[in-house]
C-alpha positions in Angstrom: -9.8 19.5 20.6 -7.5 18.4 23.3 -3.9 18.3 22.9 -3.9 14.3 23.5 -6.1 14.3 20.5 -4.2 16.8 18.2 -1.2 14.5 19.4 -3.1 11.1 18.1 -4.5 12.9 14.7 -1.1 14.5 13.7 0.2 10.6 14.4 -2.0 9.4 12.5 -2.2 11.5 9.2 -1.2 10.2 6.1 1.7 12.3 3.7 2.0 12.2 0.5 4.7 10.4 -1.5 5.5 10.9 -5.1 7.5 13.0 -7.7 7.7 16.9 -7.8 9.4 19.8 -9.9 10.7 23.1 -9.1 10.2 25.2 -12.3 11.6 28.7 -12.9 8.6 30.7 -15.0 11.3 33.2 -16.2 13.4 30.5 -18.1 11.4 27.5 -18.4 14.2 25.4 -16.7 12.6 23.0 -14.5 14.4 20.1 -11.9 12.5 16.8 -10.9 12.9 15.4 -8.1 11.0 12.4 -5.7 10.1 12.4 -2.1 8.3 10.3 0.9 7.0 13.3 1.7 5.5 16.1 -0.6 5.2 18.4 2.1 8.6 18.2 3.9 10.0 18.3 0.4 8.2 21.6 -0.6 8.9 23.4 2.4 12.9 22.1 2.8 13.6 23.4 -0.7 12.1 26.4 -0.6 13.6 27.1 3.1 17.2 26.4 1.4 17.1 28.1 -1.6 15.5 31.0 0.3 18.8 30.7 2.7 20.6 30.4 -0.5 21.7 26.9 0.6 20.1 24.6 -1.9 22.3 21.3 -3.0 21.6 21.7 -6.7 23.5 24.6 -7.5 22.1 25.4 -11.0 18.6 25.9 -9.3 20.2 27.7 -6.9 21.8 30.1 -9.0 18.4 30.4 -10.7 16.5 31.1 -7.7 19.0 33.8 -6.6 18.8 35.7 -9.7 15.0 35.8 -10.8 13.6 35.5 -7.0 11.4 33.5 -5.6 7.9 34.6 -7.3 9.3 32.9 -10.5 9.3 29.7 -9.0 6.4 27.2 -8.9 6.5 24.0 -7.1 4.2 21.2 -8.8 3.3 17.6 -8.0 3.9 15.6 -10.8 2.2 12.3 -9.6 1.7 10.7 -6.1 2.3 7.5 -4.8 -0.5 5.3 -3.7 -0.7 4.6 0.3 -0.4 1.3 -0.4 3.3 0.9 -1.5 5.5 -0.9 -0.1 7.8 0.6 2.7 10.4 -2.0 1.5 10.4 -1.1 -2.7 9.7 2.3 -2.0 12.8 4.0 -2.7 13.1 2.3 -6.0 9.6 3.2 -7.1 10.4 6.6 -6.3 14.0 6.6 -8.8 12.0 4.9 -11.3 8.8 7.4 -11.5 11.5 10.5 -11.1 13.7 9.5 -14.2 10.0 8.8 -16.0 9.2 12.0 -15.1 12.7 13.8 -16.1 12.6 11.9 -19.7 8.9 12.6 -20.1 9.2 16.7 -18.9 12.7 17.1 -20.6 14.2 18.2 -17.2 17.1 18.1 -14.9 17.3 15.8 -12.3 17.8 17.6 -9.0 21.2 17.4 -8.1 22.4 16.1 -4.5 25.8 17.9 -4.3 
C-alpha cells in the first residue's frame, strides 16, 4: 500500500463511540465513563494513570496502589454510526448515567 492510500483509509475509518468502564479486579470499584472515541479514550486513560496523572483521583489512587494488571477496561455499549453529530453529546450523558445506575458505579470524575 502506498502512503497516499494509508493516508485516504486512516481518513476514512470509522471510531467507535459509546460508554466504557475502568474496573479495578482487586476491589470491585469500577468508574463509567462516555466517549466519541473508544480508542482515544482507552489509550488516554491508561497513558495518565500510568503517568500517575489521571483527573479522577479516586481511580487514580486505585491504580497506583494495586497496579495496572488489576485493571480492565470494558465497552459497555456503542453508539450507532448513525447518530447525530449535533445530539451526540447528550446521548452520550444519557447512556453513561444509564450505565452508572445500572452497574452501581462511579461516574468518572473530571477534576
Amino acid at each position: 500500500m502506498n502512503r497516499k492510500e494509508a493516508i485516504r483509509e486512516y481518513k476514512e475509518r470509522k471510531t467507535e463511540k459509546g460508554i466504557f468502564s475502568i474496573r479495578c479486579n482487586a476491589t470491585g470499584r469500577q468508574w463509567i465513563e462516555s466517549s466519541p472515541n473508544l480508542g482515544a479514550a482507552r489509550n488516554g486513560a491508561f497513558f495518565t494513570l500510568r503517568a500517575g496523572g489521571h483527573r479522577d483521583k479516586a481511580l487514580q489512587a486505585e491504580f497506583t496502589a494495586n497496579g495496572e494488571p488489576a485493571f480492565e477496561f470494558e465497552v459497555l455499549e456503542t453508539l450507532p454510526d448513525d447518530v447525530p453529530q449535533l445530539n451526540l453529546r447528550d446521548l452520550l450523558k444519557e447512556r453513561k448515567l444509564h450505565w452508572v445506575a445500572e452497574r452501581n458505579a462511579a461516574p468518572m470524575r473530571n477534576e
